[in-house]
C-alpha positions as CSV (number, residue, x, y, z in Angstrom):
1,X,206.1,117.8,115.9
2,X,202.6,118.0,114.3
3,X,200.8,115.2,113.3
4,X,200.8,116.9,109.7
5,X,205.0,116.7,109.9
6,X,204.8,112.6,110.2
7,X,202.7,112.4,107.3
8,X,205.3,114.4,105.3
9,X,208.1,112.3,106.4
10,X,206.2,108.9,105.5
11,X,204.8,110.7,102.3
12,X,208.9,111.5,101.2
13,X,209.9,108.3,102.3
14,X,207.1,106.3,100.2
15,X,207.8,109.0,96.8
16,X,211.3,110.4,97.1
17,X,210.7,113.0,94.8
18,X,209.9,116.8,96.4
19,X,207.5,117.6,93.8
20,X,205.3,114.3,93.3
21,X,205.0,114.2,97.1
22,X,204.4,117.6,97.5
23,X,201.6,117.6,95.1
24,X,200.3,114.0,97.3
25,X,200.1,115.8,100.3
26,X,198.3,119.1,98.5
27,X,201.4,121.2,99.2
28,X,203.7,123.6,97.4
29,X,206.8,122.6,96.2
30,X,208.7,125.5,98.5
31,X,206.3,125.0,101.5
32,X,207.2,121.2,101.6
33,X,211.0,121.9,101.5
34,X,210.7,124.7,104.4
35,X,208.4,122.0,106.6
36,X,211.3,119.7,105.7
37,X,213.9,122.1,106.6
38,X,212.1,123.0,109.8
39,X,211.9,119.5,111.5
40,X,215.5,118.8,110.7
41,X,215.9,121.4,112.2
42,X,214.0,120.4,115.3
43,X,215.1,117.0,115.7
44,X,218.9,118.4,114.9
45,X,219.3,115.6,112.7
46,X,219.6,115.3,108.5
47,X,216.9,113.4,106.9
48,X,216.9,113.0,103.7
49,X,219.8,114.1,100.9
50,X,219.1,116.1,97.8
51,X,220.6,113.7,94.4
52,X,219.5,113.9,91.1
53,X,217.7,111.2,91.2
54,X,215.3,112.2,94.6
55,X,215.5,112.4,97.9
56,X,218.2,109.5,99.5
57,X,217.1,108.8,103.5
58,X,220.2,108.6,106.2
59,X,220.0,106.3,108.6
60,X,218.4,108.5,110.9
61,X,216.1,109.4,108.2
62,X,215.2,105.8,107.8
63,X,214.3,105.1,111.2
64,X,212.2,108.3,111.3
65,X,210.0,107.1,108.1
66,X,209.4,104.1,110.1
67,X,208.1,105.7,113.0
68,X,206.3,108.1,110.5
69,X,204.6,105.2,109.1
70,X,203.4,103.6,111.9
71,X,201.9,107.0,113.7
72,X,199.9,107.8,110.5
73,X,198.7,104.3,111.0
74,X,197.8,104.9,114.7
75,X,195.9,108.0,113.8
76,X,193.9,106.6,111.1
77,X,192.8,103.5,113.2
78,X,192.0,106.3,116.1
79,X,189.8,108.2,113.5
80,X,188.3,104.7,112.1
81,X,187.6,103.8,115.9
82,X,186.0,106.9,116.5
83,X,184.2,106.5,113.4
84,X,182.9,102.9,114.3
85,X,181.9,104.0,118.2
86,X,180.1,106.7,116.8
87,X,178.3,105.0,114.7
88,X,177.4,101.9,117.2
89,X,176.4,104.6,119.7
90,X,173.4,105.9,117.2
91,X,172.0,102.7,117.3
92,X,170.9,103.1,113.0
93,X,169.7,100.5,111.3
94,X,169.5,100.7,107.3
95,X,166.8,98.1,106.1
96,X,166.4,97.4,102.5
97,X,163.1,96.6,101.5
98,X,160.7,95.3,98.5
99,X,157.8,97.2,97.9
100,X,155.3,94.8,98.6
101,X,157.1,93.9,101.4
102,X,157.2,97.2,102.9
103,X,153.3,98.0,102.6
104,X,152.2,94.6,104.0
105,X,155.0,93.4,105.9
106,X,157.4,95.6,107.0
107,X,155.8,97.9,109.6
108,X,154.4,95.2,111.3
109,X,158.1,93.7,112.0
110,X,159.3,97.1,112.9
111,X,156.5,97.4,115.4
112,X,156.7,94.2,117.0
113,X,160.5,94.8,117.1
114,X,159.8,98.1,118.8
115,X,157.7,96.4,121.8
116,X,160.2,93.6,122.8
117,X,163.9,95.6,121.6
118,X,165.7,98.3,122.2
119,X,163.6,101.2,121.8
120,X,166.8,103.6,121.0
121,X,167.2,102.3,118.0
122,X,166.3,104.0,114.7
123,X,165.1,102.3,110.8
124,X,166.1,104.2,107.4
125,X,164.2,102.2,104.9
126,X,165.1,102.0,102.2
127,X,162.5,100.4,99.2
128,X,163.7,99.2,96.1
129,X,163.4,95.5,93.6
130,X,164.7,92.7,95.2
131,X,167.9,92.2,92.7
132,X,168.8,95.5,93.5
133,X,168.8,95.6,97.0
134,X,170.6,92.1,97.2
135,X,173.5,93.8,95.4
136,X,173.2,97.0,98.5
137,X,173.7,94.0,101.3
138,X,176.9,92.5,99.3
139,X,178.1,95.9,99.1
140,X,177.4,97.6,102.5
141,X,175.2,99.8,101.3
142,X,172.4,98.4,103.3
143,X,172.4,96.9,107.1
144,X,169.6,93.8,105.6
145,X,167.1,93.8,103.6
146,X,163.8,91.7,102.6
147,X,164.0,90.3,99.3
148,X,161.5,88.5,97.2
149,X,162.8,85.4,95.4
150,X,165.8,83.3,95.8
151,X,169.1,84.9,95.6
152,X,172.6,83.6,95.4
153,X,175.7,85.1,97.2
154,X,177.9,85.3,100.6
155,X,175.3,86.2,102.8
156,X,172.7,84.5,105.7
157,X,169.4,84.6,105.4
158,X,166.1,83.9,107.4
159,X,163.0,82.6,105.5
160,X,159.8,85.4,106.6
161,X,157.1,85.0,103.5
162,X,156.0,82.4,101.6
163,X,153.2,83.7,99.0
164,X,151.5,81.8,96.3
165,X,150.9,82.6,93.3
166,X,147.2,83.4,91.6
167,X,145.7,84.3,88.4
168,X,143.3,87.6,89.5
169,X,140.6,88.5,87.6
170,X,136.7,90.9,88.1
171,X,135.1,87.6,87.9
172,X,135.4,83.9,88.0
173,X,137.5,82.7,84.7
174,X,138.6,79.4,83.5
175,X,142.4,79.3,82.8
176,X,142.4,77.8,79.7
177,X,141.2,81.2,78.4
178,X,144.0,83.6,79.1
179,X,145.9,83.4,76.0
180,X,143.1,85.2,74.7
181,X,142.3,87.4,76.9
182,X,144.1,90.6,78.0
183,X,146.7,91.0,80.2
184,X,148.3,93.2,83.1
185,X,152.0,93.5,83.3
186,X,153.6,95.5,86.5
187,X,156.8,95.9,87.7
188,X,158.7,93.2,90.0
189,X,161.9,91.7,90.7
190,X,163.1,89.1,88.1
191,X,162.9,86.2,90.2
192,X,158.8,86.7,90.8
193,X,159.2,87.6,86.5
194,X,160.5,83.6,86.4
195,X,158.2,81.7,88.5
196,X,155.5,82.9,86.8
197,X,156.8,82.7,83.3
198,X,157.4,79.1,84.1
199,X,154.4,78.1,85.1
200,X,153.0,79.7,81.6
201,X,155.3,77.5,79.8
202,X,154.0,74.3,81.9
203,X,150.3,75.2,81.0
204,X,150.4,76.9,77.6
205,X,152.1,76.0,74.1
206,X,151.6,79.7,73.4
207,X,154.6,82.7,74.7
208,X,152.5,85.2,77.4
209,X,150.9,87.6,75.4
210,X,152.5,91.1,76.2
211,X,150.5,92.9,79.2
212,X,149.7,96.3,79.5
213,X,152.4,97.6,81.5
214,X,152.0,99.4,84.6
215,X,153.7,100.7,87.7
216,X,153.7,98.9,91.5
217,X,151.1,95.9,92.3
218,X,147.9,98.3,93.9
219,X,147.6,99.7,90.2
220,X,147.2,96.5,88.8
221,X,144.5,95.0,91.2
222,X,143.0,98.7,90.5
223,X,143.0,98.1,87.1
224,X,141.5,94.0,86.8
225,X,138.5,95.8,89.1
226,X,137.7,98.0,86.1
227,X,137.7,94.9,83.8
228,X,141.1,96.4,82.1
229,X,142.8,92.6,82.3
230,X,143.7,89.8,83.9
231,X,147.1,89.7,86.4
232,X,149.3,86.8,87.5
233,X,150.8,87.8,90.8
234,X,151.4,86.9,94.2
235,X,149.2,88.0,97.0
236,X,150.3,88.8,100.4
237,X,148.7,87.0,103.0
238,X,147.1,90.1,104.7
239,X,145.4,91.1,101.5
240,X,142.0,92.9,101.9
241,X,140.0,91.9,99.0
242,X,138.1,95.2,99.1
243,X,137.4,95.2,95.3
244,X,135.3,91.3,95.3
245,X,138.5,89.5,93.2
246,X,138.7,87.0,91.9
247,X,141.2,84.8,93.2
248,X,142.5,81.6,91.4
249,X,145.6,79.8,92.8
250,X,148.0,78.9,90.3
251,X,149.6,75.3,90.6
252,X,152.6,73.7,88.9
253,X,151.9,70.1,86.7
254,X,152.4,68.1,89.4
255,X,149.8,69.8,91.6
256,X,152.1,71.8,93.9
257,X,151.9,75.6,94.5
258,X,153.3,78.3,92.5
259,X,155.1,80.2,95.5
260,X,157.5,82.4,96.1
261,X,159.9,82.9,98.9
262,X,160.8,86.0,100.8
263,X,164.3,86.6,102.7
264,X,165.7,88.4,105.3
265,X,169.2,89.1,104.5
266,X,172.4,90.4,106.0
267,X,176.0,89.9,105.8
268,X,178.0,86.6,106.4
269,X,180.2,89.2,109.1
270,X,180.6,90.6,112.6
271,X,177.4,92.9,112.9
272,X,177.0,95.6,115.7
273,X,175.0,94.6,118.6
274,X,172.0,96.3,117.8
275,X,171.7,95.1,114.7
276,X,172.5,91.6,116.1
277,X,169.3,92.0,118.2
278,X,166.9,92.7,115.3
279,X,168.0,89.8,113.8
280,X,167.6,88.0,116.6
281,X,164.3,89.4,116.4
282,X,163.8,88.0,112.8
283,X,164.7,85.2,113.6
284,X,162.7,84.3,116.6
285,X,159.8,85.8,115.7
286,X,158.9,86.8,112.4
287,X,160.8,83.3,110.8
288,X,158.7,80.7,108.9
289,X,159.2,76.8,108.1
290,X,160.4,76.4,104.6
291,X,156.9,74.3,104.0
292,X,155.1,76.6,105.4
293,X,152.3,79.0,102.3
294,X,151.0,81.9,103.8
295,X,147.3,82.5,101.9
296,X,145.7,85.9,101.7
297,X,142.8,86.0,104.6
298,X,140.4,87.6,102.2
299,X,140.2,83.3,100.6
């Protein structure tokens, strides 16, 4: 019998009716009755009955459709184990990434990984904001991902990057002036949108006046160099201050930093062994204490 011949016997047994199976199982009506016909045939036993309600199993019917369901299951956990060995043996990683992240950060965590790990293993990045690629981890889109901010959800995480938080401007500016003076929006993930609206409502009685809005970070920095604006961002800590910013940490009321937190993250679930080993990596080498602020070098 063909593999194809169990599925039709499971496929009758599960929809007694010749034409709603035959249409499951992308058959004609007549070719399923023939194939039907045929293994009867073979096996020199009746299977099912013709009534006007559907098909009716015999007993040896029955006890085929039970076997018919348990060898489709067999060959789709064959194909599924073929799948996963395949896929283990190609040693892929799929790393989510922030922007930021992936221009200061990233690269040097895959090169350090690629001294001291496996060097058969290959990275698909993938950059995105930080909300969305939380949501790719929960749903297996990604292998792990960096993400800026504090997210909630069934996953583990290792703290890499803690940044603070500064007001940048061409030249030295005291804060008690930026309601008035103009301002430089850019896109980021609504987490980093938070923390910094919440240190506005600690200094200011005023809303933040609406910023020009432009695209990714390097723009923006471009941008307060021409004297375009003011920004409120956070710096990475291997900022080069090429352009002569200036850089003003931003503090909450009770004197403590503005920061923000940056996560490795990756499934709460059995992970393939090469992707085990990065993380182990993460963990071991690119981890940070939870106290710990990580200040551009250019200050």
């Amino acid at each position: 019998m063909r593999d194809s011949d169990w599925e039709i016997i499971n496929e009758l047994f599960r929809n007694p009716n010749v034409s709603r199976a035959a249409a499951a199982l992308f058959m004609t009506q007549p070719t399923l009755t023939k194939r039907l016909q045929h293994i009867e045939r073979e096996l020199g036993v009746r299977i099912a009955e013709r009534t006007p309600k559907g098909l009716t199993f015999t007993p040896e019917g029955t006890y085929l459709a039970q076997r018919a369901a348990e060898h489709v299951e067999f060959v789709n956990q064959t194909f599924r184990g073929l799948e996963d060995l395949q896929r283990a043996s190609r040693k892929a990683i799929t790393i989510g990434s922030s922007y930021t992240f992936n221009k200061y950060n990233l690269w040097e965590v895959l090169e350090g990984y690629a001294e001291v790990g496996d060097p058969e293993v290959r990275f698909t990045v993938v950059n995105e904001q930080s909300d969305v690629l939380f949501r790719m981890v929960l749903d297996g889109n990604v292998d792990l991902a960096f993400v800026r901010g504090d997210h909630e959800g069934p996953v583990e995480s290792i703290l890499v990057d803690c940044t603070q938080a500064y007001l940048v401007y061409r030249e030295p500016v005291a804060t008690d002036e930026l309601p008035l003076l103009p301002r430089i929006d850019f896109r980021t993930n609504q987490e980093s949108t938070e923390l910094l609206d919440s240190w506005w409502a600690e200094r200011f009685t005023c809303d933040m006046p609406q910023g020009m809005s432009v695209g990714y970070i390097d723009f923006v920095w471009e941008l307060v160099s021409q004297g375009k604006g003011y920004a409120l961002c956070f710096v990475p800590a291997n900022f080069e201050n090429e352009r002569g910013l200036y850089l003003h940490p931003l503090t909450r009321a009770d004197g403590s930093p503005v920061v923000r937190r940056t996560w490795c993250v990756y499934p709460k679930a059995v992970l393939p062994p090469h992707t085990e080993s990065f993380i182990r990596y993460v963990r071991d080498d690119v981890a940070i204490s939870d106290g710990e602020v990580l200040r551009p070098r250019c200050l």
